[in-house]
Every structure is written in C-alpha cells, then in structure tokens.
N, C-alpha and C positions, 0 to 999 in steps of 0.2 A: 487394551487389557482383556486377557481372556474372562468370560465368564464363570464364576466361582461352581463349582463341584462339591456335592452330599452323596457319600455312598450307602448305596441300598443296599438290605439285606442280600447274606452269601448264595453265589446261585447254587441251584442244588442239580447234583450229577443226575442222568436220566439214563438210562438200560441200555439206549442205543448209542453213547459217549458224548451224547453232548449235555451243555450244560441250559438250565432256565434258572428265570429270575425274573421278580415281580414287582413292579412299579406300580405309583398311580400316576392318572392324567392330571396335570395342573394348566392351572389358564396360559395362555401366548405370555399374559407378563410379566409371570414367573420366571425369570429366564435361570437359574441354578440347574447346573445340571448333573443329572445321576450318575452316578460310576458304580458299573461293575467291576469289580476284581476278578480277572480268570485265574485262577489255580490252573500249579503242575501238574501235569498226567501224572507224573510219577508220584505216589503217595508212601508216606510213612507214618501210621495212625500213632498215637502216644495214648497211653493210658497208663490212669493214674488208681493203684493200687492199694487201699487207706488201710489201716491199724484197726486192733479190736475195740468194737465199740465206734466205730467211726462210719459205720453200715447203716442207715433205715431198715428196721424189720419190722413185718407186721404181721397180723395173726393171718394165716395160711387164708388163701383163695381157693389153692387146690383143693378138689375131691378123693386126691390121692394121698394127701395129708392128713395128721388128725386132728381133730378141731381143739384149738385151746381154749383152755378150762375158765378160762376167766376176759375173754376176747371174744368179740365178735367177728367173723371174716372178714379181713381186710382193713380193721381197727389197729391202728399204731400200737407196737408192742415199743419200740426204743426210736427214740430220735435224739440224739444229742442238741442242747438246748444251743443256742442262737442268744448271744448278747447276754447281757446284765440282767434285764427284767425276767426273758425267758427260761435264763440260768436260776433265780430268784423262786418262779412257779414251779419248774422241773423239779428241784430239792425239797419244797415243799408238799409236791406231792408225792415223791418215792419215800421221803421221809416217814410219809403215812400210812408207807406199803407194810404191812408185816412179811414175816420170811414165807407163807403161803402164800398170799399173792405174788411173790417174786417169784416163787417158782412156778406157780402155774405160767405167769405170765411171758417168762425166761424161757419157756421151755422148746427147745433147739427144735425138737419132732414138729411142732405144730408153727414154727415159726416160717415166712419167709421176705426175701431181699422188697424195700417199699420204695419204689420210685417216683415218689409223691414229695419229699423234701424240700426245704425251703431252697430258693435259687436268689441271689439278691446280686442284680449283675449290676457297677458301677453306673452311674449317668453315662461315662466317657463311650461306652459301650455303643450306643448309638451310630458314636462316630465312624466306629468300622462295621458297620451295618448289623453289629451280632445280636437274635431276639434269643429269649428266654427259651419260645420253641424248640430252637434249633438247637442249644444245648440241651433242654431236656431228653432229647432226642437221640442223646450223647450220653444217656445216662446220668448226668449229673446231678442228678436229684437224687439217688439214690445213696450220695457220701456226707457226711454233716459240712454245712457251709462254710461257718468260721475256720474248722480246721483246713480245706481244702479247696475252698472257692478262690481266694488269692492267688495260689497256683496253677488249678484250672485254667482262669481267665487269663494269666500271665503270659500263660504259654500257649495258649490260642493267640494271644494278639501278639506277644513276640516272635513265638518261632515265625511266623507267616509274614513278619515286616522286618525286612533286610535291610532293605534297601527302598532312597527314597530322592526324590528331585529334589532339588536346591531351587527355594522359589527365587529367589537373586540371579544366582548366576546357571542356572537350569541346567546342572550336573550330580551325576548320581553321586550320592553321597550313605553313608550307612549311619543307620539308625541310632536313635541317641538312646534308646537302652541297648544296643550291642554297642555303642562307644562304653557305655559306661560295668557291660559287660567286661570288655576287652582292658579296661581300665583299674578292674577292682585290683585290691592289694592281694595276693595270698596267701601273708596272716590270716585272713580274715577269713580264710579257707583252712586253717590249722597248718598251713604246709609255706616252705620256704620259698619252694620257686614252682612253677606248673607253666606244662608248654602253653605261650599265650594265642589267643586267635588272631589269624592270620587273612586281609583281605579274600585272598583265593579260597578258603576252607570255607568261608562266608558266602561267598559264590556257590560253592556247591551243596550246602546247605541251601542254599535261594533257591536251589534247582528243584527243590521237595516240596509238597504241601502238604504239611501236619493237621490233620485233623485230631483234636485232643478230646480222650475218654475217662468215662470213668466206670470202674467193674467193680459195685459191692459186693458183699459175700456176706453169708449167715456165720456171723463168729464164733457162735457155741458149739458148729458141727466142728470135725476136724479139717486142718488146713489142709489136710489130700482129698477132702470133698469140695472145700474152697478152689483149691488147687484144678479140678476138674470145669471149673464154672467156670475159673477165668479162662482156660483152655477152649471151652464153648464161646467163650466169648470172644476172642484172638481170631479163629477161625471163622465166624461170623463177620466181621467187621471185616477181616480178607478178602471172605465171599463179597461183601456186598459191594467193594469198589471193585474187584476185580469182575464181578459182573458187568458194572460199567464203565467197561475197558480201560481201566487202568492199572497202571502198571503197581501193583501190590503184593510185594512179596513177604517183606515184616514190619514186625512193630517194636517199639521200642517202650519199658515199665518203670515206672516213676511209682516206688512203693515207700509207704510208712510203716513202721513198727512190723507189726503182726502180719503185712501186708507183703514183708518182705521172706517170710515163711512161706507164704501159699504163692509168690513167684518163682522164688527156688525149686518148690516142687513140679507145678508147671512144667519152667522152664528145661527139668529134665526131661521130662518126656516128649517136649517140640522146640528141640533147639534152632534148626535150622529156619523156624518161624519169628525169631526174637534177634533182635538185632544187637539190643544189650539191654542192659539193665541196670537202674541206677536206685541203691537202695540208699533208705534216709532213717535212721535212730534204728535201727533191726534189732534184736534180744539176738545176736545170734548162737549163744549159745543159751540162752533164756535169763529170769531175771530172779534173783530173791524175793523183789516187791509182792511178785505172786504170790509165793509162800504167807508172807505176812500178812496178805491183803484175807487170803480163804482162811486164813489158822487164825488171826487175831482181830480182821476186821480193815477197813478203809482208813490209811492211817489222818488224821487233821491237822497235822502238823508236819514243819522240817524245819532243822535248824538254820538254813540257809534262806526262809522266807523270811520276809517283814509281816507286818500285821495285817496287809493287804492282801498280803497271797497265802496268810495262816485259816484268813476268813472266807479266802475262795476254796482253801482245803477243806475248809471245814462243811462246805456244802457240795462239795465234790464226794465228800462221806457220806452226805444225806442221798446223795444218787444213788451212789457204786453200793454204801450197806455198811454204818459203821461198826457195826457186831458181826461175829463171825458167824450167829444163826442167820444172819440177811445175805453175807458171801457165798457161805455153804450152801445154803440153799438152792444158788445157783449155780455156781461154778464146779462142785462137787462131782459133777455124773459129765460136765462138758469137755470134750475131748481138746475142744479148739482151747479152753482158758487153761486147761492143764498142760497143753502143748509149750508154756510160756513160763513157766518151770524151768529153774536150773536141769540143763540134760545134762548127760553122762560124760560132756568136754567143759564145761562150767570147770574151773579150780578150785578142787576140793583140800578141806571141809569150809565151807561155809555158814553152818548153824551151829553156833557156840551156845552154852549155859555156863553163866557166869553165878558166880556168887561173889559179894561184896560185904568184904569185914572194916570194921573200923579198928583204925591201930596206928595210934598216938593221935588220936581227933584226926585221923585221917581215912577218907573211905577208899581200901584198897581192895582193886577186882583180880577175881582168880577165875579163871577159865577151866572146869570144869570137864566139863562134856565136846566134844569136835565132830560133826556130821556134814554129812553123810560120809561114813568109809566104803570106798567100792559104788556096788550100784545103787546109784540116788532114786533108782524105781522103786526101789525095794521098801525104801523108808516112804514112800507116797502111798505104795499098799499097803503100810502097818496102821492098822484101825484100833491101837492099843495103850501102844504108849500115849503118854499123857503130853509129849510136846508134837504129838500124831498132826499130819496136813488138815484129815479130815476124821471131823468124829461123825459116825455112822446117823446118831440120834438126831443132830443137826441137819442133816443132808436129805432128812424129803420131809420134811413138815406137812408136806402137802397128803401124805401118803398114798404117792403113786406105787409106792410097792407095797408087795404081800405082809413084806414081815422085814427083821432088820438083817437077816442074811442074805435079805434080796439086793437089800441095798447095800451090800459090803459088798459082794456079786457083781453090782452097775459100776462102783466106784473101782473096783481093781480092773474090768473091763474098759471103761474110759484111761484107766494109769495106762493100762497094756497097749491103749490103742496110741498113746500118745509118748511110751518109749516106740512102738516101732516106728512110727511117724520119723523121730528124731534119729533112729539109729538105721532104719530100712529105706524108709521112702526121702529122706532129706539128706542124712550122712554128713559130708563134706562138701558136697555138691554147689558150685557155684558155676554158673552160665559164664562161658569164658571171655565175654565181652562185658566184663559189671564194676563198675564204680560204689563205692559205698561213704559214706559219712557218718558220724555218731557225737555223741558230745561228752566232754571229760572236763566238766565245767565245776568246778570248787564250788559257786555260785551257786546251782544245781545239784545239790547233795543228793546220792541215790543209795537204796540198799546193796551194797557188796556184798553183805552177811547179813545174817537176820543171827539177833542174841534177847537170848531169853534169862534177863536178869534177877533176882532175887537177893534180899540181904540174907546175911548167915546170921542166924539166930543166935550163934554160941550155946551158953550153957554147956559145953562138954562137947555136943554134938558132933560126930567126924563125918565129912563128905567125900564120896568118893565117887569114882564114873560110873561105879557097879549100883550102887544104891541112889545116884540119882535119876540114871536112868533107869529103874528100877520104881521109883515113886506111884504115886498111883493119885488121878485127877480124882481132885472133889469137884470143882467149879468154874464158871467164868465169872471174871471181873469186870464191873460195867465199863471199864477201857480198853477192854482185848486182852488182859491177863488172864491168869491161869492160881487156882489154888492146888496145891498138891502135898500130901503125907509124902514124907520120907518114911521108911520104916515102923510104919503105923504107930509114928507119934510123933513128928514133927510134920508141922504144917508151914510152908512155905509159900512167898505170893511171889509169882513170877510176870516180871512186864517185859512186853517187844521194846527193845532199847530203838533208838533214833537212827535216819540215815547216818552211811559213815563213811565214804567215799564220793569222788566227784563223778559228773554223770549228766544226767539230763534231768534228773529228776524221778524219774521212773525206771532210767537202762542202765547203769553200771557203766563205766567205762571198760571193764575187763570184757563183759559181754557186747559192747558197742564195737572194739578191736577186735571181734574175731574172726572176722573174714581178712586181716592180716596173712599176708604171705598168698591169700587165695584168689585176688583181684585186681584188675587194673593199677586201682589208687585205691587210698585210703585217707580219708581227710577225720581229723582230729579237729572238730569246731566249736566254738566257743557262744554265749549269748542266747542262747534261746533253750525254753522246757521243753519236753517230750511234745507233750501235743501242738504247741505252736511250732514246731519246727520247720515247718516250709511258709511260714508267716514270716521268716526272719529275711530280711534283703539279700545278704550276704549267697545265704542258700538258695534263694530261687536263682540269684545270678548263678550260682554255681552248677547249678541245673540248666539253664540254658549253656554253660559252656560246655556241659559234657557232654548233652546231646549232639554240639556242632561237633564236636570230636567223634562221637559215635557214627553219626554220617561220613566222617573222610574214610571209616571201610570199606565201601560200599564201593565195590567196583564200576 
C-alpha cells in the first residue's frame, strides 16, 4: 500500500519560470508524504468584481488625498458586518451615527480601497494546501466575506480540480463537484435546456490554471473611476504571470450588482484583454430602490419577508440610514450611488402619486401624477419640487460647502456626472463574450415603481396633475413621508408605498433583463436575495459552467 499524501501549500511562480514551495522536515517515522500540485503554464486569472457597499474603505493613507473629517489614516470607514453578532454591533453603532458623521465619514474624496478584511477560509481549506496569506495576496480582503468568500474559495478550489484518480480502480475520473456541475437541472438556472458539459471541454479547461481575484473599488466615486482601477488591476495581474513566463493573455469577471457597471465600462476600453464576462443581479438599467432609499429613507420592511427577514431589514436601515437626512447625506453629492438610478432606458413612468378615496367602505386609488416624462436627469436635478430626489438642506449637514447654491452646484454636477456615465461611457455596451443572470423572484419583491401615496381629504377639494405637482413641502414624517399644502390650504401626508414587482429584492426584474437580446445567455433565476446571490448553490454551479464554456474560445 502506497504511503498516504498531505498537500502543501501552492507553489509560488518565480521570474525566471519556475516554481517553489515550502515544506518542513519531519522525523524518518513520519512517513505521509507531501504533494505539490504543479499548475499550467497556461493561466487565465478570474476575478471577482463585488456590488456597492461590498468594498472595504478606509480613511485615505494617501498624502495626495484629503484627510477625513472624522477618521483617522487608515481607520475603517465601511466594512460590511460578518455574521449575526457583528451585524448586531454594526446597526448599533451607525445607528448612533447622526447624518454629520455619515457624511464626514462617507466621504468619497478622503476615502480609500481597505485590504485588511475579515478572510474566514473553511477547515477543508487545508486540504488543498490554501493559507490565508496567499489569498490575501489575491486581494481578498478587500471584498465583504459573507457576501463573496463562498464564491472566491469555490472557484479556487473548483476550477483547479478537474480531474482526479479513482483510489480503487486507479483511473482518472472527474470531479464530484463537476459531476454535479454537469448534473444540475436548468430550471434551476431559469432556462429550459443549456448546452451541457462535455468530458473534452473539461479537458481543456484542466489545461488552464485559474488563479481567482478579487478587485474592490471606492463605490461613492463614479463607476468610470471604479472602472479605471479594475483596468489597473487586469493589467497588473497579466504583468505579473507573464513576467514569469507564462503564457497570460486574459482574464475572465465574475461581477455583482454595481460591480457589473464598472466591468462594462472597463471592458470597453480593453476588450481584447477579457475573455468574457459573467454578470450576477446587474441594475442594468438601474433601480427605483435608489430613488426611495435617498428621497425616503432605508426602507424596514417588504411584503414578501417573514418576521425574520422584516427584523434583518430593519437593521440593515440602522446601517444604510432610515431617514432620508442619513441617505442624503451621503449619497446626495456620490456620483457612484446616483449611477444606480433609474437611467434614461429604465420604462418610463415609474414614479406615480396616488391618492386614495373611500367609496362605498371601500379604499379606492387614483393615480395622479406619472414620472419621469423624457429625461429622468432632469427630474434628479430639480431641487424643488416637493417629491424632488434630493432636497438641498439635507445634503451636507456637515457643511462642507459655502452656502446652499454650492450645494445645488455639487448635486447637479454628480446627476451630470452620472447621466454621462450611463449615456456616454456605458451606453449599450456589452463585452461580446458575457453571460448574465438576475432574479424575477415573487418571493423577492422589489421596487419597479416607487409611489408616493396620500389619502384625498375630500371636502370639495379637486386634484389635479397641475396642482399636485404644484404643492409645496412642509415636512418629513418620521417613516420617510412627506407633508405637503396643496394650494395653500390643503395639507396632505404622503407615504412610499411597498415593493411591487418580483425581483431580487433590491433589482427589479425589468432592470435584471436588460442585457436581453445584448449577450450570450440570459438566465431568469429563482431562490436567492440580492446580496446572497452567489451564496446560492445553483449560481455558483452556474458559474463554474459558464466559465468552462468561456474557455472552449480560446484557440
């Protein structure tokens, strides 16, 4: 009987192509013996692209930065919490932030990427020699764990094991996550049939060795500065195997939500460096949720949760800001959160005002007012009306600016920066090797529309489109409504009504489908929220199968 085998950590490339790797001595009668795994010359790095809010940021190191106002250099500004307990402390203390510490502390200028992140790599991890090191090394620290460490490690330890000996009958045999790859149903993918994998396409996949990354980004700048980072970073990771002689031509992006904005843009400027791209939940053409999240606040409820997931919302409001002085404050002036915004291909109108009469004991809603008509920019720089994105006085508490025309000035400069974003530097533009998925899940109720409801006083009173849009704000309501005179004598209370489509939770289905007609494939999936989304089984297999598909281009 042969003697049993432990593999050691992965060797690491060296400048002049070869490879080392580090043992220790053990006694004569230790007899287990070590294994190296050699990796392909041939490399195809993956990197994995996260969503807003899914980045470590911390207050600037730079000297070329400006110092934030409420941070120390190099002091954690955002880390998304880790677990129960740490989800638990996190709420508890943004909860305690006022809208001036949000915004000093938010603030895009003084911020940058923190590769100091929690890393929590399984036990099993051992087995294939992989340390903490050598990921972190990989950037992985710098993305929030729960959302993206499942998929990281997945596809480190999947894509690189194909293939494996049969201890019985000592023939090579394939892997029992690519059996069960090759096995999934897809339903379970939203689609009826998809070409399945094939022994040989498995083969030449086995021929590659994927080293998996990960590239955070400062999410408050714009995603064409995000967009330039990951570009820095593609190019780097090229240089530095093809420094040690290997054969390194692209890479292939694995992007979440927001993540799949600043790939697209990327991507157009270094196509021939991208192999394809596989986006996961994308806003592609943006979301409502934004809207309602800066104009009314972090919403604590959906009708589609149980009481388990009303209470997780309800401290995901204590983070994000459930008033809209705590959203505004920060999202107001950020080009990147306003990039996420219904744009100018979103199906319009989506912002209704509703009023509701009672008539026969029955509460019947009339639909009023329809928004945006034409350009939806236009309604993000109106700083007036009373159902307005952003009211001015909310939006720098902190008083980083002179006066409050300074601040109407920042906030039409960030709209401005963030229709060209969507209309100049993004367009329609899809890398022409990209797969996408999104979810159109009933379950998952998300804003299609955002409506702004109020009951009809009566009395005589007549509403019209002209004099409701027309009214004039008195206040906020401590739930993210809005008090407003009609014709300087009706007073009216208006509430964000509830999701009202299926979705993810956060993306819309209409906006999930819109890379329709512009990609590979298109999967409609079902089972999992916005943020867990590559936590879901289904989707990482799905993700390993389209990578092995992406490799059969490859001449």
């Amino acid at each position: 009987m042969a003697d049993p085998t432990r593999p050691l950590p992965h060797l690491v490339p060296q400048p002049d192509g070869s490879w080392t790797g580090r043992a220790v001595l053990t006694p004569t009668s230790f007899t287990t013996r070590g294994l190296f795994t050699l990796p392909s010359s041939k490399v195809i790095p993956v990197i994995v692209v996260p969503g807003i809010m899914g980045t470590n940021l911390r207050a600037a190191t730079s000297p070329a930065k400006r110092a934030n106002e409420a941070l120390d250099p190099g002091e954690p500004a955002w880390r998304a919490p880790n677990g129960t307990f740490e989800g638990l402390k996190t709420a508890h203390k943004w909860k305690n932030f006022g809208p001036v510490r949000r915004q000093q502390i938010l603030d895009a200028k003084t911020l940058e990427v923190d590769n100091r992140g929690d890393i929590h790599l399984p036990l099993e991890a051992r087995n294939y020699g992989t340390t903490e090191a050598e990921v972190r090394q990989r950037w992985w620290g710098e993305v929030h764990w729960d959302s993206y460490g499942r998929l990281l490690y997945g596809l480190h330890v999947g894509l690189n094991h194909t293939f494996e000996m049969d201890p019985l009958d000592n023939v090579r045999v394939i892997c029992r996550h690519w059996k069960d790859v090759m096995a999934c149903d897809p339903a379970k993918w939203g689609v009826r049939r998809i070409d399945k994998l094939t022994e040989p396409e498995l083969e030449k996949h086995a021929g590659y060795y994927y080293p998996v990354y990960a590239c955070g980004y400062n999410w408050l700048e714009s995603c064409e500065d995000s967009a330039k980072s990951l570009r820095q970073r593609i190019e780097r990771i090229i240089a530095f195997w093809t420094e040690r002689k290997r054969e390194c031509q692209k890479v292939i992006l694995i992007t979440h939500s927001m993540g799949g904005l600043v790939a697209r843009a990327c991507a157009k400027q270094i196509p021939e460096r991208i192999l394809g791209v596989i986006h996961g939940v994308m806003p592609a053409l943006g979301a409502p949720a934004c809207y309602r999240r800066i104009a009314c606040g972090t919403e604590t409820w959906s009708p589609s949760n149980g009481k388990v997931d009303n209470i997780k919302a309800e401290h995901v409001a204590d983070i994000l800001g459930e008033h809209p002085r705590d959203t505004m404050a920060v999202m107001a002036t950020s080009p990147g959160a306003l990039q996420l915004l219904p744009n100018h291909l979103y199906p319009q109108p989506w912002l209704h005002i509703c009023l509701v009469s009672r008539v026969n004991n029955k509460d019947v809603p009339r639909e009023v007012v329809h928004l945006p008509v034409g350009n939806p920019y236009d309604m993000y720089r109106d700083t007036r009306s009373w159902y307005r994105l952003i009211d001015p006085v909310l939006a720098d508490p902190a008083k980083k600016y002179n006066d409050e025309a300074e601040v109407i000035d920042m906030i039409r400069k960030a709209v401005n920066n963030a229709e060209r974003f969507h209309r100049q530097v993004l367009d329609t533009y899809y890398h022409p090797n990209t797969y996408a998925f999104y979810g159109a899940d009933p379950e998952h109720m998300s804003f299609g529309a955002v409506r702004w409801v109020a009951r009809d006083p009566g009395a005589g009173a007549v509403f019209t489109e002209s004099n409701v849009r027309g009214a004039v704000l008195g206040d906020y309501t401590p739930t993210g409504g809005r008090r407003v005179r009609v014709e300087r004598r009706t007073d009216m209370y208006f509430v964000p009504a509830g999701q009202d489509v299926a979705g993810d939770g956060t993306v819309p289905h209409q906006s999930g489908a819109g890379p329709r007609g512009k990609v590979s494939q298109l999967f409609d999936v079902r089972g999992f929220d916005h943020q867990g989304a590559f936590n879901n089984d289904a989707i990482l297999m799905l993700t390993q199968h389209l990578i092995v598909k992406l490799v059969q281009k490859l001449q």
